[in-house]
C-alpha positions as CSV (number, residue, x, y, z in Angstrom):
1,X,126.8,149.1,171.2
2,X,126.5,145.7,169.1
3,X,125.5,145.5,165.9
4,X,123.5,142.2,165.1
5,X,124.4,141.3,161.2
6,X,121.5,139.2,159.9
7,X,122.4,137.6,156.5
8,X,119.7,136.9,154.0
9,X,119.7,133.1,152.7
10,X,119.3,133.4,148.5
11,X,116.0,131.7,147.0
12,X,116.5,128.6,145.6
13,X,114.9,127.9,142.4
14,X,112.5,124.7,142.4
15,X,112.3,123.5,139.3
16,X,109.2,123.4,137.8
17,X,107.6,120.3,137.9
18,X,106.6,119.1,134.2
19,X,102.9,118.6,133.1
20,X,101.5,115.1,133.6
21,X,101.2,114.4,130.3
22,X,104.4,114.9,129.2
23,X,105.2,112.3,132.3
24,X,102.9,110.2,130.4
25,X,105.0,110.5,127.4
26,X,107.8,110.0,129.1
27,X,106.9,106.5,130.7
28,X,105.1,105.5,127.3
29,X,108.5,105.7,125.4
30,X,110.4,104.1,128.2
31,X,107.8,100.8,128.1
32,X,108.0,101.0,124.1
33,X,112.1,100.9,124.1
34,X,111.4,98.2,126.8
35,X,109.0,96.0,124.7
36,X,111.6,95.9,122.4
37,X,114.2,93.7,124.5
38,X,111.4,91.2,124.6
39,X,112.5,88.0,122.4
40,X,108.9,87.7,120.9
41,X,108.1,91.5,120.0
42,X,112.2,91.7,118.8
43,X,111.9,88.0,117.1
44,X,108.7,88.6,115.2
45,X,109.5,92.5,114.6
46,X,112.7,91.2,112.9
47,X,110.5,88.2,111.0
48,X,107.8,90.6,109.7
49,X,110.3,93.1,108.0
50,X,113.2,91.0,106.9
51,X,110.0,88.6,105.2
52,X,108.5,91.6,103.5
53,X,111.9,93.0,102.2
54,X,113.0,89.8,101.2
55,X,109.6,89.2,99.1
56,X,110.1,92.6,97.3
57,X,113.8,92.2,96.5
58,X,113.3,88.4,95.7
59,X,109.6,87.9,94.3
60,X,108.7,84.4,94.3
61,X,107.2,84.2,90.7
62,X,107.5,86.1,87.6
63,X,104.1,87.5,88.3
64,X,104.9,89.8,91.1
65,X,106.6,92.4,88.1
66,X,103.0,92.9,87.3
67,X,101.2,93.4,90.3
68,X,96.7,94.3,90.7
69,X,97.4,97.0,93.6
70,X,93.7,96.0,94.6
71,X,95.1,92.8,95.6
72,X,98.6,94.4,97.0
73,X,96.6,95.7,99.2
74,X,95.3,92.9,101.0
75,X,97.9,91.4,101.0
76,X,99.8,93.2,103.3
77,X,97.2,92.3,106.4
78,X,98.3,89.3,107.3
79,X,102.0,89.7,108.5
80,X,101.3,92.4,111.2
81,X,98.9,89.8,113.4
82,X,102.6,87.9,114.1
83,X,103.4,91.2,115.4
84,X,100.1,91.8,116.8
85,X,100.1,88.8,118.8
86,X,103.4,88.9,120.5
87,X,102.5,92.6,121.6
88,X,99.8,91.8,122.6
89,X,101.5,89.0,125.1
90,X,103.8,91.2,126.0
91,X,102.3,94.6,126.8
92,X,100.5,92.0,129.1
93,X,103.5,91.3,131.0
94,X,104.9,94.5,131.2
95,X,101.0,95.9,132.4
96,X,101.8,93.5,135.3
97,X,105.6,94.0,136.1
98,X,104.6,95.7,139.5
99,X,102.4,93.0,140.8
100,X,104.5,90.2,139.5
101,X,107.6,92.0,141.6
102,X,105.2,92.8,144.4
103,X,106.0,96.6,144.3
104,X,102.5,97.5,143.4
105,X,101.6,99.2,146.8
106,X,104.9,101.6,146.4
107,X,104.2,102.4,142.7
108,X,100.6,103.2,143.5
109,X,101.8,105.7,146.3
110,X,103.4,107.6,143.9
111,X,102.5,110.7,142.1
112,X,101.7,109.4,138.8
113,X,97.9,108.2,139.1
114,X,97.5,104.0,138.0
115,X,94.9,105.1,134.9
116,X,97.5,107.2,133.4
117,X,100.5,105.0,134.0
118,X,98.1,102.3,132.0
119,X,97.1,105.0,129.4
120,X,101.2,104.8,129.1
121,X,101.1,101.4,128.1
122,X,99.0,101.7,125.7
123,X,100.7,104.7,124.3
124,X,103.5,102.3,124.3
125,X,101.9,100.4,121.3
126,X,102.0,103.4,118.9
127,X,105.4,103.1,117.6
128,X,105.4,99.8,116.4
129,X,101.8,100.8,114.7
130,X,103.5,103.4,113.1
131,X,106.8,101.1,112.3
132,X,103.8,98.7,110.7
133,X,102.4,101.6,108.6
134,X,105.8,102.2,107.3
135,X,106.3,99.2,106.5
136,X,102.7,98.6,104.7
137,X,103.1,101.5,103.0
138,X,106.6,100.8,101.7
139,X,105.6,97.7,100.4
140,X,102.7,99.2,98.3
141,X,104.6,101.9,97.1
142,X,107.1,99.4,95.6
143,X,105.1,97.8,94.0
144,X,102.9,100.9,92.8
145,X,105.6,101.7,90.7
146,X,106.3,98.8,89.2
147,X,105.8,99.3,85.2
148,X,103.6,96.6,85.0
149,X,101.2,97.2,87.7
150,X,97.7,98.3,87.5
151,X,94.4,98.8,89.5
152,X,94.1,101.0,92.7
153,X,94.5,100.1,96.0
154,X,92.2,101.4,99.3
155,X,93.7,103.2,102.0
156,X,91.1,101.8,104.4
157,X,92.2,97.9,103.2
158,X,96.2,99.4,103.8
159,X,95.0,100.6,107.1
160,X,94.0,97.1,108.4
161,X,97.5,96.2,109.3
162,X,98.5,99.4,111.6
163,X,95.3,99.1,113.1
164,X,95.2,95.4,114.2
165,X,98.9,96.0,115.9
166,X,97.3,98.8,118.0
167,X,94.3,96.5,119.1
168,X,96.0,93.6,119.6
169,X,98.7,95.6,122.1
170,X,95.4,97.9,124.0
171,X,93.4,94.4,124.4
172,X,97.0,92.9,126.2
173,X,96.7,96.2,128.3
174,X,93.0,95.3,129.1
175,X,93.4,91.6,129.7
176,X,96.1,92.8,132.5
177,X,93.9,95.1,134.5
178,X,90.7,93.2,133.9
179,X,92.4,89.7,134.8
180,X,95.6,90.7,136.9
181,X,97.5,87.2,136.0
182,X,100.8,86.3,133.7
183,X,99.2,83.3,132.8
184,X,95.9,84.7,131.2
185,X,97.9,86.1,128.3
186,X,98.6,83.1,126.4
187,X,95.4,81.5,127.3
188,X,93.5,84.5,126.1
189,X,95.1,84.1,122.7
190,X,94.3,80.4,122.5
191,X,90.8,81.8,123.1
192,X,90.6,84.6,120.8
193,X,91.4,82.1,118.0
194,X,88.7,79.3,119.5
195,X,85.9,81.4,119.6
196,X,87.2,82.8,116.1
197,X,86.4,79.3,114.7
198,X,83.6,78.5,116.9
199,X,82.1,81.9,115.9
200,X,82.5,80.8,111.9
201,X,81.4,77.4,112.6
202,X,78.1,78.7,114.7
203,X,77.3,81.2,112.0
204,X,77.7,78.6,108.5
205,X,80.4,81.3,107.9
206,X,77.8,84.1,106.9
207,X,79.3,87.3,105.4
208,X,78.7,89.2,109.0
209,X,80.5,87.3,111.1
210,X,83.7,86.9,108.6
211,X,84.1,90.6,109.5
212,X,83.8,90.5,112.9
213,X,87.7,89.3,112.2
214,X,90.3,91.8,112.1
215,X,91.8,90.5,109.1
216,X,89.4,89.3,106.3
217,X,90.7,86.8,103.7
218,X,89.5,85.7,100.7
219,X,89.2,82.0,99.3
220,X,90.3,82.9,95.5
221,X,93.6,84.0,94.5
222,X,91.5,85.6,91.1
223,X,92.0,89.0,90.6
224,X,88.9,91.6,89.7
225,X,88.8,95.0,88.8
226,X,89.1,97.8,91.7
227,X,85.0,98.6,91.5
228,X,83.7,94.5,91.7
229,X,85.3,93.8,94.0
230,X,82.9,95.0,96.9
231,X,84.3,94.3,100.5
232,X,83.2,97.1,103.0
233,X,86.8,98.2,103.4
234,X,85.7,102.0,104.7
235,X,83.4,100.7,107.2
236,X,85.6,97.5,108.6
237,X,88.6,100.2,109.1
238,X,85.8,102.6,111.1
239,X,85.3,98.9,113.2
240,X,88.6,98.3,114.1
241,X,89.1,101.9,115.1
242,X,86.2,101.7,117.2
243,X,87.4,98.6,119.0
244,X,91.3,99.7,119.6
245,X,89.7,102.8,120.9
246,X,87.1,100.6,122.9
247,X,89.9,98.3,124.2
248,X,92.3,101.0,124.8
249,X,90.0,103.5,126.9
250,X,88.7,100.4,128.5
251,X,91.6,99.3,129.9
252,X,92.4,103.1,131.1
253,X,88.7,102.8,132.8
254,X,89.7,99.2,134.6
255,X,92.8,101.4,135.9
256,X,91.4,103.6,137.8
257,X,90.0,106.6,135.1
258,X,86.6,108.2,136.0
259,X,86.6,111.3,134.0
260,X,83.4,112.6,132.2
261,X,85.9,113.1,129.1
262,X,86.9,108.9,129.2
263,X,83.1,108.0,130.1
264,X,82.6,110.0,127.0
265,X,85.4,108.5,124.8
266,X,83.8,105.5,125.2
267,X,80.4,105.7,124.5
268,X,82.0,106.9,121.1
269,X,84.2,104.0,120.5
270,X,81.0,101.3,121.1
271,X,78.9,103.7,119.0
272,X,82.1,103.7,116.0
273,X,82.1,100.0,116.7
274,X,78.8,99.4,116.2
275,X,78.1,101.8,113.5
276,X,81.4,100.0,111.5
277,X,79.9,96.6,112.7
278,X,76.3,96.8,111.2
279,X,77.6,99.2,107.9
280,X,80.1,96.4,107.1
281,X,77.1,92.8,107.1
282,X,75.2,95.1,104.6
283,X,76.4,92.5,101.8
284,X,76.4,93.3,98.2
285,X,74.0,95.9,96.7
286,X,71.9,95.5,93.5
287,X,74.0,97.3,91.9
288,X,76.9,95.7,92.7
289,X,75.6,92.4,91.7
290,X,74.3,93.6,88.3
291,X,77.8,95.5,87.4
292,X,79.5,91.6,88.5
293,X,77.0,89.9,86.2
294,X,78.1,92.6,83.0
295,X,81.3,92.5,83.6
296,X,81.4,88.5,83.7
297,X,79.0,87.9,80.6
298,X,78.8,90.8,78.7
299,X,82.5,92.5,78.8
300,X,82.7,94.2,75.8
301,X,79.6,97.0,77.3
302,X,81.9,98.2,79.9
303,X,85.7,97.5,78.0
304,X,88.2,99.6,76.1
305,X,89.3,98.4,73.0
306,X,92.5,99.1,71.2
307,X,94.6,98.4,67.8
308,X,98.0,96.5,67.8
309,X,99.6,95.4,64.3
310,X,96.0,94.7,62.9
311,X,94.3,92.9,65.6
312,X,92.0,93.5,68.4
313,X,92.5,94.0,72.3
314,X,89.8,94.4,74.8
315,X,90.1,95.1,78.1
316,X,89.0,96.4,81.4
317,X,90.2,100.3,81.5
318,X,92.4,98.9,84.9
319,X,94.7,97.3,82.3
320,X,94.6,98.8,79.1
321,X,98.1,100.0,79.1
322,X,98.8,96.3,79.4
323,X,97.4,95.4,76.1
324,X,100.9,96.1,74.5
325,X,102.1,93.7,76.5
326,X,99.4,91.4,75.2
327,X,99.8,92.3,71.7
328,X,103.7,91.0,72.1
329,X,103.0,88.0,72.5
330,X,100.9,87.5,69.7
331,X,102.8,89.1,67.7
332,X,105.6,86.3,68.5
333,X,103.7,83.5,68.7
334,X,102.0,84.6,65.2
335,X,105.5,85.4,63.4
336,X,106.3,81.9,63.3
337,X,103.1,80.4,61.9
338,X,102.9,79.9,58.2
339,X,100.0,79.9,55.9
340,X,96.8,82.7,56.1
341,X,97.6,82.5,60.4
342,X,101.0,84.8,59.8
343,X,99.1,87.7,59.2
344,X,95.3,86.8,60.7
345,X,94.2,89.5,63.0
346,X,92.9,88.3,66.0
347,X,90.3,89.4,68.5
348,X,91.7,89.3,72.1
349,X,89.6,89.8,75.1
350,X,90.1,90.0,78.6
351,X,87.7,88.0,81.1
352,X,86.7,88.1,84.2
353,X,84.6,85.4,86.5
354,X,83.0,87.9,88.9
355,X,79.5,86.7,89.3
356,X,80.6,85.4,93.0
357,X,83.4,87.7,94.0
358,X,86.3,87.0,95.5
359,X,85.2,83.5,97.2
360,X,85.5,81.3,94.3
361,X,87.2,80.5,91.0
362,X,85.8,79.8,87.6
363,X,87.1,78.8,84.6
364,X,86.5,80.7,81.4
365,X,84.0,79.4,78.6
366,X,85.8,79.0,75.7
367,X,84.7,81.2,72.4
368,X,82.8,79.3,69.3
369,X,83.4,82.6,67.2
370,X,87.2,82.6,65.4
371,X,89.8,84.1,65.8
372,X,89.5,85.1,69.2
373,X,91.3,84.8,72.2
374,X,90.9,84.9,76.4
375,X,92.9,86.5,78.5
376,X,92.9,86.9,81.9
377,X,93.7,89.5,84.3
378,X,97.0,88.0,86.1
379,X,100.2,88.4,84.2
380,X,103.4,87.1,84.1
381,X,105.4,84.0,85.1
382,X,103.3,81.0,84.1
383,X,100.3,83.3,82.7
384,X,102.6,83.9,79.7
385,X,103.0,80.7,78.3
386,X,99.5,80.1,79.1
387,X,98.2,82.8,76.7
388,X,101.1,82.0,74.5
389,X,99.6,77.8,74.1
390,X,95.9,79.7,73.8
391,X,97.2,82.1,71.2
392,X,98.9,79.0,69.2
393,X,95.8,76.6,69.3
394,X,93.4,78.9,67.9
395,X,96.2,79.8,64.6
396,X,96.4,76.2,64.5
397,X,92.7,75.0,65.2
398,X,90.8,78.2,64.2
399,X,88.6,78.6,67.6
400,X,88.8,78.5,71.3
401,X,86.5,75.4,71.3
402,X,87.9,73.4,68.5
403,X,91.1,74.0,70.3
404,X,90.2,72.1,73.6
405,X,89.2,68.9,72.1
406,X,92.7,68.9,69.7
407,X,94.1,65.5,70.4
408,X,96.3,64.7,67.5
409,X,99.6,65.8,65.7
410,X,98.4,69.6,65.7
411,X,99.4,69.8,69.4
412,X,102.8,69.3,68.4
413,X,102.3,72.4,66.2
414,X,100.2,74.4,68.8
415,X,103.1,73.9,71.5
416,X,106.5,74.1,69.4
417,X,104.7,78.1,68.5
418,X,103.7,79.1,71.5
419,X,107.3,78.2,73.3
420,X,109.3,78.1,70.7
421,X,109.5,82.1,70.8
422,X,110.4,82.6,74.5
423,X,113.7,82.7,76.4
424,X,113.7,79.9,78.2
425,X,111.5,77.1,75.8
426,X,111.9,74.4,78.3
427,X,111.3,75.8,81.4
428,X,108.1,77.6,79.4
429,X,107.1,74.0,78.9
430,X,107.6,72.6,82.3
431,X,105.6,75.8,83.6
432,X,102.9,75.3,81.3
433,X,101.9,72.0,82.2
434,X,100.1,71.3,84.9
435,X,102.2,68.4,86.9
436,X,105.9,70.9,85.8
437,X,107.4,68.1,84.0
438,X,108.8,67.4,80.9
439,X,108.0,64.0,79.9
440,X,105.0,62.0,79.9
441,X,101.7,62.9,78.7
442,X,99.9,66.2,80.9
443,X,97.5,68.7,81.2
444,X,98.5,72.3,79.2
445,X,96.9,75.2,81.2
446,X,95.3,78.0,79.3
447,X,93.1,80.9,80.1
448,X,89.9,79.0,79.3
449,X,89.8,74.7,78.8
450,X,92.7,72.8,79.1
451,X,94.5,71.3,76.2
452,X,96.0,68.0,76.2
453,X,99.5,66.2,75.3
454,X,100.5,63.0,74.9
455,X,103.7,61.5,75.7
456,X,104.9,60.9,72.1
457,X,104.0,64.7,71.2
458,X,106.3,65.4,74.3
459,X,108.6,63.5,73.2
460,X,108.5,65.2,69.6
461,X,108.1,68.9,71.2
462,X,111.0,68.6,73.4
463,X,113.6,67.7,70.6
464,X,112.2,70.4,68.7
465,X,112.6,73.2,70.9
466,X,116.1,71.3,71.2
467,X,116.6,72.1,66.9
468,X,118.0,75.5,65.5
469,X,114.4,77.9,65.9
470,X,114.8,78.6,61.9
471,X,115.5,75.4,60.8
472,X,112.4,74.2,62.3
473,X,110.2,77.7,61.7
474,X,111.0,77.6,57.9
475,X,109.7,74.0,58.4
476,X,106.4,75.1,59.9
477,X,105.6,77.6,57.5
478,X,106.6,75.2,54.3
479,X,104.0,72.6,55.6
480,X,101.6,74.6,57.5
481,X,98.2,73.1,55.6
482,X,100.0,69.7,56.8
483,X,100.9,70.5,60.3
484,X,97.0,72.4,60.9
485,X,94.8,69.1,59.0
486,X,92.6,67.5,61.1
487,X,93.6,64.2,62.3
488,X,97.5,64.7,61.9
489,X,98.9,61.8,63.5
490,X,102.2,62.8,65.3
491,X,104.4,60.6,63.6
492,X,103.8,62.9,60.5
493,X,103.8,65.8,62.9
494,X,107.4,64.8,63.8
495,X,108.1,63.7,59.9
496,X,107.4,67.0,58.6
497,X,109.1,69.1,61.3
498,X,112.3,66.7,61.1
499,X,112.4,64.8,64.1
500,X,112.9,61.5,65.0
501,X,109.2,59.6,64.8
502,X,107.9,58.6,68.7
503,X,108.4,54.9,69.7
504,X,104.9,53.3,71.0
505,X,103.4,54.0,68.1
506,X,99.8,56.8,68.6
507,X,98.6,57.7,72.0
508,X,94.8,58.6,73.3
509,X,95.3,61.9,74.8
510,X,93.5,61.4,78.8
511,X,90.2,62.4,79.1
């Protein structure tokens, strides 16, 4: 008798296969480590942050301590369309690795559909949208809290960044499987920018079609306060989501996708595009208008006003904790006059051109009444001095208006107090002229007309900044009704403050 021994083989354990999407996770973190190792996505990556750092550590001007966020805002839109760009080339390429290598037939054999191994590509975007958003907000925040800064900013205007690096990155995606060549990339940029300016060109530059534009800039550098300001900022972020999400399940469609859920999806991007599209040509309401024309003519009906050392300061409620600073400077500038101006209060009032928005400058009129004085709503670096030579001229002249037409020895007078107090006198005085020299007769910026100075009352402020400050203060304040007559000559100007008398004798100042 034989016994038959059968032996039983153990089960082996198949792993279980992962879910698709996680595969699709998977493959969309590979491509984005692999865009990386690209020299225009690493070169202009490295460009964009390094810029931005080195502009917050290293501020260009002495204005950027005192910062409108509703400006800050806006201004961080441009650098990500660098980014944008070279993503956008390159997601392009990498959509098309497999039929530049020729291994297109193998990869589409294999188990991974082709619409979700494009839908990885454009996942593949996200973290360098998200690096952008760090990097937006980052920025802001720095200069949030800033002491001097003031205004509010608009999530929807910080959102333009993030959102153009997504839209730029799905649209290379879409180029590849719409037009399945390495070459169309570049071209297709070229072409994005043509029809960009053909489009403005075509349309006279109407409001609609500037914000058919990711990125929406403005022609004047002026600031205005948060609520006249009036770009559709809401509604152009709802357009731009529309489109990335338009671009992005488009390109998933072109590879292959036929769900009901994508079919869906995109019938809700074109209907967010074209809801954000039509909300954001609306233009400027009534209201809008109405609260621009206020604000510009009639300030004091929507402005706080508050006491420093006996005078007067006015100003939109954005910036009324900057009236101290304001009130420093006059105080300074007023300390060294002599005569009644030592101690006469002053009425100091903030103005705003905002009749026509953010697409052009105006200057200021000047005031008839006395004693009062415009100021802007930048601060800082060459604004100081400005105020500072508009504070002066109306101690010295009595009004804004007299002031612009001085043209004799009182300049001397107007200048030597408005720089005489500062750190740096002579740099003031380069800053606050408008060709940044020190010699020669120029153009002295101020919040509302310019003033004018001749060569010889250079000459004669120069070597007086150049003098002990006391020597030539007590000076100023023993011969004040002298220095302030009309029709000083600067000779006596320079006679009275002890300085040597100009050589060429009286100059004309240029009309």
């Amino acid at each position: 008798m034989s016994a038959v021994l059968e032996t039983t083989m153990p089960p082996v354990a198949v792993p279980e296969r992962r879910p698709r999407w996680a595969d699709v996770i998977q493959l969309a973190r590979f491509e984005a480590r692999q865009q990386l190792w690209f020299l225009p996505v690493f070169a202009t990556l490295v460009l964009y942050v390094g810029y931005t750092v080195w502009r917050l550590l290293f501020p260009p001007d002495g204005m950027a301590a005192y910062p409108a966020l509703q400006d800050v805002d806006r201004a961080t839109q441009t650098g990500p369309l660098l980014l944008g760009i070279a993503l956008f080339v390159c997601v392009n390429r990498a959509a098309l690795r497999d039929r530049r290598r020729g291994t297109d037939r193998q990869v589409d054999a294999a188990p991974m559909e082709p619409w979700r191994r494009t839908l990885a590509h454009v996942l593949s975007v996200v973290p360098y949208a998200v690096l952008t958003a760090l990097v937006v907000l980052g920025s802001f925040t720095w200069q949030a809290l800033k002491p001097g800064a003031v205004g509010h900013g608009s999530p929807a205007e910080l959102a333009v960044g993030p959102l153009c690096v997504l839209l730029f990155g799905a649209l290379g995606v879409l180029a590849a499987r719409l037009i399945p060549s390495s070459f169309a990339a570049p071209l297709l940029v070229v072409g994005l920018f043509a029809g960009a300016l053909f489009l403005s060109a075509g349309t006279g530059d109407a409001p609609w079609s500037r914000w058919l534009s990711p990125v929406v800039s403005e022609n004047s550098g002026d600031t205005l306060p948060s609520d006249l300001i009036g770009r559709p900022a809401a509604w152009h972020a709802l357009y731009l989501t529309g489109l990335v999400l338009l671009a992005a399940l488009g390109a998933v469609l072109a590879g292959g996708g036929r769900t009901r859920v994508l079919k869906a999806g995109l019938a809700g991007a074109l209907a967010l595009t074209l809801a954000g599209a039509v909300a954001q040509s609306g233009g400027d309401t009534p209201q809008l208008r109405a609260a621009r024309v206020r604000a510009s003519v009639s300030p004091e009906k929507v402005q706080t006003c508050v006491r420093h050392e006996g005078s007067t300061y006015c100003a939109f409620p954005e910036w009324t904790p900057r009236t101290a600073t304001w009130a420093k400077v006059v105080d300074e500038v007023r300390s060294l006059a002599g005569g009644a101006a030592h101690t006469q209060p002053l009425l100091v009032r903030q103005r705003v051109e905002a009749r026509y928005g953010l697409d052009s400058s105006s200057a200021f009129e000047p005031f008839a009444a006395p004693h009062r004085v415009s100021v802007g709503a930048a601060w800082g670096g060459n604004r100081v001095p400005e105020f500072s030579a508009a504070v002066a001229s109306v101690l010295v002249a009595g009004d804004e208006k007299t002031a612009g037409d001085l043209c004799d020895g009182r300049m001397v007078t107007v200048m030597w107090l408005a720089l005489a107090w500062q750190d740096d006198p002579m740099r003031s005085l380069r800053n606050v002229r408008l060709d940044d020299t020190v010699s020669g007769s120029a153009i002295v910026l101020s919040p509302t007309n310019p003033l004018r100075m001749t060569a010889a009352q250079t000459d004669v402020v120069r070597e007086l900044l150049g003098k002990p400050k006391r020597a030539v203060e007590a000076a100023v304040k023993a011969h004040w009704t002298e220095l302030t007559a009309p029709k000083l000559t600067t000779a006596d100007a320079a006679r009275l403050l002890g300085a040597a008398a100009p050589k060429g004798g009286e100059e004309k100042c240029e009309s």
